[in-house]
N, C-alpha and C positions, 0 to 999 in steps of 0.2 A: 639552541642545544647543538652543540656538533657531536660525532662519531667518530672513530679512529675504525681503521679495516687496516688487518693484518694483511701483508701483500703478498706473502705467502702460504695464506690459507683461507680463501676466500668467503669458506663457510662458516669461520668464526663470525659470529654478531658479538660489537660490545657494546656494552653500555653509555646511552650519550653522558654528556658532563662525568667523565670519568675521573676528575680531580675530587669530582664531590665524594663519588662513590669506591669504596673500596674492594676492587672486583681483581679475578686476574680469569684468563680464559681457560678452558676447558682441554685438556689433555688428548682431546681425543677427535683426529679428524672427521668430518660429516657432521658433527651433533651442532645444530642451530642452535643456541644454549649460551647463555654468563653465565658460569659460577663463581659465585661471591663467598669474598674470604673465611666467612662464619657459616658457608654449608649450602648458603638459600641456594635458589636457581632462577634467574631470570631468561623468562622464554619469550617468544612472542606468538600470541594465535591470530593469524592474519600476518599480512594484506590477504594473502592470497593461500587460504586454507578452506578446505570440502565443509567444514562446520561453520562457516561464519559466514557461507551462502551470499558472498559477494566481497567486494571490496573494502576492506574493517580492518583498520591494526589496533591492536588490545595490546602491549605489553604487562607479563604479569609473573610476579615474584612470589616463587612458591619455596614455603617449608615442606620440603617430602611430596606431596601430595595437596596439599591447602595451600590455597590461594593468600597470602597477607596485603599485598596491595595491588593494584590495578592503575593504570594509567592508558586511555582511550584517547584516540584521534578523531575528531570530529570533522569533516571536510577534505577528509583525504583524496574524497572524487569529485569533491567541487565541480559543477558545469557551467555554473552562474546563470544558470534556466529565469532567474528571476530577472535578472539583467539585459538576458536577449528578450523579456517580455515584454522591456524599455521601449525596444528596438522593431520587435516582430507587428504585424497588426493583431486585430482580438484574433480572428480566426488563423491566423500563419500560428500564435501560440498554442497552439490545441497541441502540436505535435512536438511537444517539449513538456508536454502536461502528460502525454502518450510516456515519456519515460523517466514520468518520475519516479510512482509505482509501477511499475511494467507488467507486475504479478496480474492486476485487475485496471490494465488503462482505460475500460467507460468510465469508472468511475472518477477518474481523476477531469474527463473530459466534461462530465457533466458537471462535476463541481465547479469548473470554470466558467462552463457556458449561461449554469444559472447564476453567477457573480457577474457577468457582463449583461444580458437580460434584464436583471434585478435593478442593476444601474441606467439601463436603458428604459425601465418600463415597458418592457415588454413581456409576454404573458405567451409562451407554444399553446398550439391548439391539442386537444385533449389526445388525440390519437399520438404525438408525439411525447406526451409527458406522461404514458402508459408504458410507448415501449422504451421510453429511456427508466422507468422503473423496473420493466423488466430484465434488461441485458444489465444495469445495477445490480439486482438482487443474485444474476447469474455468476456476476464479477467475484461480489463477495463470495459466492460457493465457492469459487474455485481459488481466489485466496487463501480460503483457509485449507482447502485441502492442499493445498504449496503448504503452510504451516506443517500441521497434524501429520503430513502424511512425511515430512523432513524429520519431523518430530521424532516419529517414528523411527527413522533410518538413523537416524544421527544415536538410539537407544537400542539399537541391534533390531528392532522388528522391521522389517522389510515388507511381508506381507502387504500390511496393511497400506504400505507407498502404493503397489501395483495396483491396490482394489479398487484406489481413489484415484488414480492416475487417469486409468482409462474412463472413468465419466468428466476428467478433466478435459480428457480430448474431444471428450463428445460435445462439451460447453464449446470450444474453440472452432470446431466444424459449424456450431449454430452460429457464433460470433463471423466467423469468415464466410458464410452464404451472405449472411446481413450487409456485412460489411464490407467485404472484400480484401481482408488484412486478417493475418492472423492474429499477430499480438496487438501493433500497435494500429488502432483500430481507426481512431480520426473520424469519429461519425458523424456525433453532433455539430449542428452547426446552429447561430448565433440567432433564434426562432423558432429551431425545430432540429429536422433531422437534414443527412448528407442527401438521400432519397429514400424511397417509402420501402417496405420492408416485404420479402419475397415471397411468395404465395404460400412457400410451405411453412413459415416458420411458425404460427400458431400451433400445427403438427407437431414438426420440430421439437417444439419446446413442452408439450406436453407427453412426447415418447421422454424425455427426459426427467419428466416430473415421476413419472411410471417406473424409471430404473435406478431412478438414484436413490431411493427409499431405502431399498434394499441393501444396496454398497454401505450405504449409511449405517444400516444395523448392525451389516456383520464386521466393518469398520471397529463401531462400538464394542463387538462381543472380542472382540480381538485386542483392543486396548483395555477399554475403559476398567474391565474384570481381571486385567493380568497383572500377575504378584510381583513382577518383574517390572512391567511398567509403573503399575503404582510405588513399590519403593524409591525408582529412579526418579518420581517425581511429585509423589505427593509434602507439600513440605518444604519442599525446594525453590528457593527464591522467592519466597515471600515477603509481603509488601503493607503496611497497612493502609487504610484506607486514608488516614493522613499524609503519608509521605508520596503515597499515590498521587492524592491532590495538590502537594507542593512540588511536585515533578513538572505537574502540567500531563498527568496521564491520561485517555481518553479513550474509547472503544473499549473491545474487546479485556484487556489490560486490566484498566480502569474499573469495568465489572467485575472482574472477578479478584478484583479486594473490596469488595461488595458495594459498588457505589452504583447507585441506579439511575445509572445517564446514558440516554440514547439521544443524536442531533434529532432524527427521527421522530422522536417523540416531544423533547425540550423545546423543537424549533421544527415544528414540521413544513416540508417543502413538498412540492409536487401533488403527489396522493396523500404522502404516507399514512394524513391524518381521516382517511377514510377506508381504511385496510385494517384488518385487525393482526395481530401478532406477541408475542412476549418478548419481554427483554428480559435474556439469560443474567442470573448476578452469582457471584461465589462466595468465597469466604473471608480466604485467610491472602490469595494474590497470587499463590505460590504458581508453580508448571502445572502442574496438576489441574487447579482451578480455570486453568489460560485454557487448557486442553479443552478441561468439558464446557467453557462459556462458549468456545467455538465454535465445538462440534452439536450444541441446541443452537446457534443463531445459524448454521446451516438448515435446521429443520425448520425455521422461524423464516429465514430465507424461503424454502419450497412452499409454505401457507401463505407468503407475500401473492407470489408467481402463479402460485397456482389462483389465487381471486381477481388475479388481472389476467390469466391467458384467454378465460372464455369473454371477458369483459375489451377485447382491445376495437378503441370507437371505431368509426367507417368514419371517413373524410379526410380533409386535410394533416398533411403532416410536416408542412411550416406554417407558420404565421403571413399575414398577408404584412407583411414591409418590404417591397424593392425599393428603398433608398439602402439597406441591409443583408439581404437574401438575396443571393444571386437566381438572374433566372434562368429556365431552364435552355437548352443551346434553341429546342427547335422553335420558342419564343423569341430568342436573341436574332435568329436568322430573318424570323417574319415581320416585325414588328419593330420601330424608330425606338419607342418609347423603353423599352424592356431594352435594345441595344445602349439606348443611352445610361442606363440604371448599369446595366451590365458594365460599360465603360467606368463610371464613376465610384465603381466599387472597388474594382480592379488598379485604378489610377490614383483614387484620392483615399481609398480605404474607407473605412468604416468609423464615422462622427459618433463617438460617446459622448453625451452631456457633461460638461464640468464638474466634478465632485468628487467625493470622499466615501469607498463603500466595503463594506466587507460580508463577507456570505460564506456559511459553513457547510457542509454535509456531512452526511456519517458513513465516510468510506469504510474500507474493510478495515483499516488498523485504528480506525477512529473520526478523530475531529478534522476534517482536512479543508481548510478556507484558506479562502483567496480574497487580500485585499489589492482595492485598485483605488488608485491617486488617477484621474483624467484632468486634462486641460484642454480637452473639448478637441484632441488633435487627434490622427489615425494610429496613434500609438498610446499605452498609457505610460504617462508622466513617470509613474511608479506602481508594480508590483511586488506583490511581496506573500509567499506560501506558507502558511502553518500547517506544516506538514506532521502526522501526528508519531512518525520513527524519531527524528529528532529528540523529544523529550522522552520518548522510553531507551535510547540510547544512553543517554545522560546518569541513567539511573543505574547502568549495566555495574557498574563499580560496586556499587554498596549490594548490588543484589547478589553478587557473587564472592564478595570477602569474607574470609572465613571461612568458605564451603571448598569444596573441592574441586580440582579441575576440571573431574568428568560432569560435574554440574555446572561448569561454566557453560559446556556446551549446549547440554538442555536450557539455559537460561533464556542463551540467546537467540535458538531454535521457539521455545514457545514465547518468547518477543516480538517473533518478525519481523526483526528489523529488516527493510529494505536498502539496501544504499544508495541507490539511487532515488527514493525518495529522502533519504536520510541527506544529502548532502547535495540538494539540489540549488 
């Protein structure tokens, strides 16, 4: 497809394949905008616009106000994350798995690390697969308050951004003592954890169980019951529960065109299947139902967190393998054996066994696995991410034809789409 730009108006956009289409430009300097001969308006929302909360170009052809057709770019930020997985070792990938979701990156690191585990046989000891359940379940919280609380702003309530903002920050203060990174956290490593976890954070994490209740409610009394908010969204972009499943939809999404699938639950990993909790489902698909599936799998979130904070084991928190697990430096200094391990970790990387594996979790936007092709070498042969933005992107078209522009935006806000997982 090519484009023509006027050379003396730079803010004119036309329409590519303009031989196809019978367009002429718009009269009036500044306006971003085709007007087509018969009235319509071809706009575009994105690349780079405040509602599509990252990197997205959508062109889209409106009568008046409604939306008639849609045309979406998928891979417009391409990073080829899956291609340097070719190239990186297991553990150098972790920090490519850090941005793909960037909204909630434990979870993206843990989905990896137990796809490389899984294919190695190898099993973390209990004290590390508690707290990778709990900085998970913290991740999700604050995913979805990025959602709900965008939601919100992108539909004029602002409020409710601020309430849930600031225990977002309190999540990321608990993530950065842990961890020592704000966002992109890089914890897990390939048996367990980076190192053990800091004296307060049991505390930590249970002053958080104690405040966020409450943001929670009044969160809810601020949306869930407002006339405003309900119009803008009840309704809006609905889905059935069929075309859900022919999308390839998953999570959060997926529930709430009432499909009752959690990875969690289907295919449980870690603890999950010794925790008790609900899985939030909804109706009809629409924003509305995205809102409130979210805003119970946050409370469903604190009853996970809170049955593991008093419960986190005493002992180890990697797994006993140095041919695997680096050891620690004041080992490495004293010790032939541990320097030698150390060396060959460093030099020849990390030996996956031969095979063919894939392994899912249930991140915040859904199903998110990671298959790996090994050829027994320090790199895998092939990677490859199902990332769960992708296929709810795909669907953005039909969810928003025929509705209105100002609902394009709510579509895409209770989607969450990320794009950088989206085009990773």
């Amino acid at each position: 497809m090519k484009g023509s730009v006027d050379a003396n108006n730079r803010n004119f956009i036309y329409v590519p394949d303009k031989d196809k289409v019978n367009w002429k430009p718009v009269e009036q300097p500044g306006v971003r905008a085709v007007k087509l001969a018969d009235g319509r308006m071809r706009i575009n929302l994105g690349p780079s616009h405040p509602s599509t909360h990252g990197i997205l170009e959508n062109h889209l052809i409106l009568d008046g106000e409604t939306i008639e057709s849609v045309d979406i770019t998928i891979g417009y930020v391409h990073r080829c994350f899956e291609k340097l997985g070719e190239h990186y070792g297991y553990n150098q990938f972790l920090v490519c798995t850090d941005r793909m979701n960037y909204v909630s990156t434990p979870m993206n690191n843990i989905g990896w690390i137990l796809a490389v585990e899984s294919l190695m046989g190898i099993t973390a000891p209990p004290k590390a697969l508690v707290v990778r359940m709990i900085i998970a379940e913290l991740s999700r919280i604050i995913d979805h308050i990025i959602c709900l609380g965008i939601l919100g702003v992108d539909l004029g309530a602002f409020a409710s951004f601020l309430y849930m903002f600031h225990q977002r920050e309190n999540v990321y203060q608990i993530l950065e003592k842990l961890t020592g990174a704000r966002i992109n956290n890089t914890f897990c490593r390939i048996g367990g954890l980076e190192h053990d976890i800091y004296p307060d954070f049991k505390a930590d994490v249970k002053t958080f169980l104690k405040q966020f209740p409450k943001v929670l409610k009044e969160t809810d009394a601020l949306l869930t019951k407002s006339r405003i908010f309900y119009d803008r969204t009840k309704g809006v972009g609905k889905i059935s529960a069929e075309r859900a499943l022919a999308y390839g939809f998953t999570g959060p999404n997926l529930r709430a065109a009432g499909v009752d699938f959690d990875v969690r639950v289907s295919n449980p990993y870690m603890y999950y299947d010794q925790v008790e909790f609900d899985v939030p489902v909804g109706e009809d698909g629409g924003v509305y139902d995205r809102y409130l599936v979210r805003l119970e799998e946050m409370r469903q979130s604190l009853r996970i967190i809170e049955q593991l904070a008093d419960n986190i084991p005493e002992g180890a928190y990697h797994a006993d393998i140095p041919h695997a697990y680096l050891p620690s430096k004041q080992k490495v200094y004293s010790s032939m054996e541990d320097l030698i391990y150390h060396f060959k970790i460093i030099q020849h990387g990390i030996r996956v066994p031969i095979g063919e594996h894939y392994f899912s979790t249930e991140a915040a936007n859904g199903e998110l696995g990671f298959s790996i092709v090994s050829r027994g070498e320090r790199s895998p042969y092939r990677v490859h991410v199902r990332r769960p933005c992708f296929w709810y992107y795909q669907a953005f078209p039909e969810l928003i034809t025929g509705g209105l522009l100002a609902d394009a935006v709510a579509n895409l806000s209770s989607l969450n789409v990320i794009a950088g997982e989206l085009d990773c």
